[in-house]
C-alpha positions as CSV (number, residue, x, y, z in Angstrom):
1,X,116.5,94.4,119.6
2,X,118.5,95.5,116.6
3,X,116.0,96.0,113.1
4,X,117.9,93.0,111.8
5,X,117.2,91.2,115.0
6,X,113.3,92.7,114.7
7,X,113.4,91.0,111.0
8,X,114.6,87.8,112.3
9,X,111.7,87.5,114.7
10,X,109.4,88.6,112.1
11,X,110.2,86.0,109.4
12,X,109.8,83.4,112.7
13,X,106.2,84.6,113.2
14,X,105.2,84.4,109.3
15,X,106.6,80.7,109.5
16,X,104.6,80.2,112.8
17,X,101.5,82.2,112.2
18,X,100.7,81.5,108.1
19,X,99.1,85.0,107.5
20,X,97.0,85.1,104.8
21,X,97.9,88.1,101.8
22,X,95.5,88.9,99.5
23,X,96.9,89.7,96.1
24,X,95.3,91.8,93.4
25,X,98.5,91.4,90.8
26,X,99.1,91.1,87.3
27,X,99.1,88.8,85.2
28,X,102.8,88.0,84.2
29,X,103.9,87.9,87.8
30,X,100.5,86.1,89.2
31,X,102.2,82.8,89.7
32,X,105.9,83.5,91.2
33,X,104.4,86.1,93.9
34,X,102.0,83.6,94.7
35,X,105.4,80.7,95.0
36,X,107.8,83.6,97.0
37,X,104.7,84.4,99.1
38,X,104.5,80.9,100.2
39,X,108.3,80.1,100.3
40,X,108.7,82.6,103.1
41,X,105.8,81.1,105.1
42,X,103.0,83.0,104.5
43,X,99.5,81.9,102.4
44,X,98.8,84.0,98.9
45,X,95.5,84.1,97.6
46,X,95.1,85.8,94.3
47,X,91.8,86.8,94.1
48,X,91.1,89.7,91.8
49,X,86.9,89.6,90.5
50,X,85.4,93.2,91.8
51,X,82.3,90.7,93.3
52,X,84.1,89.0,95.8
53,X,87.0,90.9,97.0
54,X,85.7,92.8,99.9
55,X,84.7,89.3,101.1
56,X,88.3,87.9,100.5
57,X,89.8,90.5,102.3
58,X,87.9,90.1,105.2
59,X,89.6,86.8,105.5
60,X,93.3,88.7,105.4
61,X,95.8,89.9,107.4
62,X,97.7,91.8,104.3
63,X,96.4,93.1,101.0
64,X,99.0,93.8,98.2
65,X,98.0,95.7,95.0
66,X,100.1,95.9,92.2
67,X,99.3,97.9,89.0
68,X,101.3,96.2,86.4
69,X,98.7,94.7,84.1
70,X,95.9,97.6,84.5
71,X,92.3,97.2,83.3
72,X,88.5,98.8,84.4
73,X,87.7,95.5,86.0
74,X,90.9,95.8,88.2
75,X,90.8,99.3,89.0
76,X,87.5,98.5,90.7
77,X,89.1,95.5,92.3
78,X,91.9,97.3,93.8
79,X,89.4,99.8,95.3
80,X,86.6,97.9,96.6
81,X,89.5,95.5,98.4
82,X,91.3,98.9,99.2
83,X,88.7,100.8,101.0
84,X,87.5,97.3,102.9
85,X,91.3,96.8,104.0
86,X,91.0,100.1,105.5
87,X,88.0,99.9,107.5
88,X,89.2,96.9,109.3
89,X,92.6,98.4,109.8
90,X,94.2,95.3,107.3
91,X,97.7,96.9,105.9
92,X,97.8,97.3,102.5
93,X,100.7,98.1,100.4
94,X,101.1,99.2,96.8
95,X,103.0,98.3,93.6
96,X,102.4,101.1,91.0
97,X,103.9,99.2,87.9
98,X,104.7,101.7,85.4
99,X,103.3,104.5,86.2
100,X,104.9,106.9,84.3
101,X,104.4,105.0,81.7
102,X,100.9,105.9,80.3
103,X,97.8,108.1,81.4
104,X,95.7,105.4,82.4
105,X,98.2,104.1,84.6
106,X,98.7,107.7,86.4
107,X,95.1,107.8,86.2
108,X,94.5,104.5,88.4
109,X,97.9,105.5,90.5
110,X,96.5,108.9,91.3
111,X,92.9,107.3,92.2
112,X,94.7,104.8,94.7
113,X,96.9,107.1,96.9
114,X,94.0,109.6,97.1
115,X,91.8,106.8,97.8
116,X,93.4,104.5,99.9
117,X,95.4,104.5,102.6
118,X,98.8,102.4,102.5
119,X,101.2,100.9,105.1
120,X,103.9,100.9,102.1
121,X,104.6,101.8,99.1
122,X,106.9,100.0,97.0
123,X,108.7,101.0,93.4
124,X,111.2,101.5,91.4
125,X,113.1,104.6,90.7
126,X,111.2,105.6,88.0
127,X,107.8,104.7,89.4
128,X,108.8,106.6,93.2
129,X,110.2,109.4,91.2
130,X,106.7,109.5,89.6
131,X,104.9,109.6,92.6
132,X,107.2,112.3,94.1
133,X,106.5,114.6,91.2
134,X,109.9,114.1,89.5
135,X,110.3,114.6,85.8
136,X,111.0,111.1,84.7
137,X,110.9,109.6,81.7
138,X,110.1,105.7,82.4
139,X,111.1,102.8,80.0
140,X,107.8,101.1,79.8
141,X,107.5,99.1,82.9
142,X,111.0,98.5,83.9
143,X,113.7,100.5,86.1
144,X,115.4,102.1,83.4
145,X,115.3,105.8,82.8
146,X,116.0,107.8,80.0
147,X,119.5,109.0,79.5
148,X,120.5,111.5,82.0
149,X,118.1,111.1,84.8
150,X,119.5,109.9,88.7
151,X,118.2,106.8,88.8
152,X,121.9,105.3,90.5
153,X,122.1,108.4,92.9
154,X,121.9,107.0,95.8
155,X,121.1,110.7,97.7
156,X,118.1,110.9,95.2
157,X,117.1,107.8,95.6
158,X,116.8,108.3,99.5
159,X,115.3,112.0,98.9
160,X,112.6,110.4,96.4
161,X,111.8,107.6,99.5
162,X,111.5,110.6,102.3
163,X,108.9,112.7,99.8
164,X,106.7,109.8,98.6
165,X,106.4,108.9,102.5
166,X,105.5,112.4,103.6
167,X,103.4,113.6,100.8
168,X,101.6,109.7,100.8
169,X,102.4,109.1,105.0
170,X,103.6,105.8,104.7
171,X,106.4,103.7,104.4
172,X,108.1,104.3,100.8
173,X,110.5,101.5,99.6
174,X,112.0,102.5,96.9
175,X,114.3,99.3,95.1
176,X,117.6,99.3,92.7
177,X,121.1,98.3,93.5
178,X,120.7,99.5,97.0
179,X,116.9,99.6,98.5
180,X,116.3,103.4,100.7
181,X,113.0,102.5,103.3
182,X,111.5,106.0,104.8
183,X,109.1,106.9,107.0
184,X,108.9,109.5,109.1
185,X,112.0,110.5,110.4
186,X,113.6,107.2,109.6
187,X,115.7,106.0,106.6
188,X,117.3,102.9,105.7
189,X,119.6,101.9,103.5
190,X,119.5,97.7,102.6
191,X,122.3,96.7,100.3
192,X,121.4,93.3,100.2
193,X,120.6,91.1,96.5
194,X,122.1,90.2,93.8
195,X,122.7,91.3,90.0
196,X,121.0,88.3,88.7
197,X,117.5,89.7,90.3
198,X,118.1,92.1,87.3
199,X,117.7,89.3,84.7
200,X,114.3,87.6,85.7
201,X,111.1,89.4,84.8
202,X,108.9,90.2,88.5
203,X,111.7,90.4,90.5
204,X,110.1,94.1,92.0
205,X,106.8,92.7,92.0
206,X,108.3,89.7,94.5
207,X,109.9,92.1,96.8
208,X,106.5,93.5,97.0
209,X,105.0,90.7,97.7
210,X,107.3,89.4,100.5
211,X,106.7,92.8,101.4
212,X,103.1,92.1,102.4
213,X,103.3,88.7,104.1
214,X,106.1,91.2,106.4
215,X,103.5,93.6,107.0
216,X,100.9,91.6,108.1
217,X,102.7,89.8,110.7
218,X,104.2,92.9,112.1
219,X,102.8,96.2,114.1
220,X,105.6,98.7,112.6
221,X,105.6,99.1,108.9
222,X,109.3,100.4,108.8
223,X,110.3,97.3,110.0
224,X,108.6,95.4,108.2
225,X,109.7,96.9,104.6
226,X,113.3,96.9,105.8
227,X,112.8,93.8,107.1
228,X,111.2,91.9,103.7
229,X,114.0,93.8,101.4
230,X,116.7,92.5,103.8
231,X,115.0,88.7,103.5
232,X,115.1,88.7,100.1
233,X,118.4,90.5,99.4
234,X,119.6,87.4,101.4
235,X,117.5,84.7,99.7
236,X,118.5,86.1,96.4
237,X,122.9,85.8,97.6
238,X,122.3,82.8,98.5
239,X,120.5,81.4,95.5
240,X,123.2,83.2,93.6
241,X,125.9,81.1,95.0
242,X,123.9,78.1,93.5
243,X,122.6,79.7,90.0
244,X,124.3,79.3,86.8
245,X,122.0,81.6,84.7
246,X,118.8,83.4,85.4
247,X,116.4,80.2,85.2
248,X,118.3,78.3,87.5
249,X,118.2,81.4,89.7
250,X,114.7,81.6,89.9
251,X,114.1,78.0,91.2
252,X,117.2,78.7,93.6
253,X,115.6,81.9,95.2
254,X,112.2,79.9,96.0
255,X,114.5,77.6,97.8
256,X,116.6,80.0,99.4
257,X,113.4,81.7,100.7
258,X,112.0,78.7,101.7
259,X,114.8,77.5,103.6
260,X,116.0,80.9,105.5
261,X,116.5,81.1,109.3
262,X,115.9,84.1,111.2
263,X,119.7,83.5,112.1
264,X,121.0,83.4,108.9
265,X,119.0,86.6,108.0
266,X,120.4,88.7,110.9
267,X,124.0,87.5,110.1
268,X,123.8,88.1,106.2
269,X,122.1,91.5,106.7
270,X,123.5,94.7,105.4
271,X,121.4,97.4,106.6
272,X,122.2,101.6,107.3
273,X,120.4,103.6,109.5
274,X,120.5,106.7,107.9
């Protein structure tokens, strides 16, 4: 089987199986990870007190963290889930919203991936270049560098994806125009989306997201990550073709997710082995 065949029989087995993902999110994003979650098959919960997380978990085939609206509270969430994820082998994959942006943030990123072990790790140029020791200067929270960094090179890009996954080992995903999935030895280049993912605020934090329902029906993490960026690459075309503006977008892609076949996603695909 190809990878895009691999992704077709994935998104098949979410629809079939329901896995359950246990998100510890942010708060602006809480609600339409929770809605692309379950438009692509899978079941979200979004539990995120430090008393009952380990027991939540438990319960889950996937556990997505996602740093974006940090506090002490979630920090301790994140980790208690985290290290219970791990002892029962339960993937968990990571979101470091703005990391660059202040201490605290590197502070909780840093505690995390020394912490924790993660099937993948998912960010944006800024936020991988962060992890891979890069001198970037983030925009706040979004994708945007300062003036003169690489963020559009797409051979940086791909170089930032192969360090994060060998100094972390995991699957690094790092996102933009073009997506660049490592691990190992392997590198993929998805070129799937659209522009209009640009203008809606989450729209990295929902590719994490579909992200972990991929991982937790799926043995191989690499084709899982590839696999989720290439679903909603295609979700977000085809919601495109419906969209006039950015709202109307965002209602589209929940449909579009919803209503994807596994055929429709191996046609549609536009994926590199590099």
């Amino acid at each position: 089987m190809t990878l895009e065949e691999k992704a077709g029989a994935i998104l098949e087995r979410i629809r079939q199986e329901r896995p359950l993902v246990h998100h510890i999110t942010n708060t602006v994003v809480a609600n339409i990870t929770a809605n692309i979650t379950l438009a692509f098959g899978a079941a979200p919960v979004m539990a995120d007190a430090p008393e009952e997380v380990e027991e939540m978990v438990a319960q889950a085939q996937a556990l997505v963290l996602n740093t974006g609206t940090p506090s002490r509270a979630g920090w301790e969430a994140m980790l208690r889930a985290g290290r219970a994820a791990n002892r029962r082998g339960i993937p968990v994959v990571l979101d470091p919203v703005g990391v660059g942006a202040t201490r605290f943030r590197q502070e909780l990123a840093h505690e995390l991936v020394t912490e924790l072990k993660f099937a993948v790790i998912r960010g944006n140029a800024a936020e991988m270049g962060t992890l891979a020791g890069e001198a970037v200067r983030p925009r706040g929270v979004d994708s945007r560098l300062e003036e003169g960094a690489r963020a559009e090179d797409a051979a940086w890009r791909a170089k930032i994806a192969r360090t994060v996954a060998d100094r972390f080992q995991t699957v690094a995903a790092v996102t933009g125009r073009w997506d660049f999935v490592a691990s190992g030895r392997r590198l993929a280049r998805v070129e799937n989306g659209h522009p209009l993912l640009t203008a809606i605020t989450g729209s990295g934090c929902m590719a994490t997201a579909v992200i972990g329902a991929w991982v937790a029906a799926a043995e191989d993490a690499f084709v899982a990550a590839a696999g989720a960026l290439m679903a909603y690459g295609v979700a977000a075309e085809l919601a495109a073709e419906r969209a006039s503006g950015p709202g109307t977008f965002q209602a589209h892609l929940f449909d579009a997710a919803y209503r994807l076949t596994p055929a429709q996603l191996v046609q549609r695909a536009r994926l590199t082995l590099v």
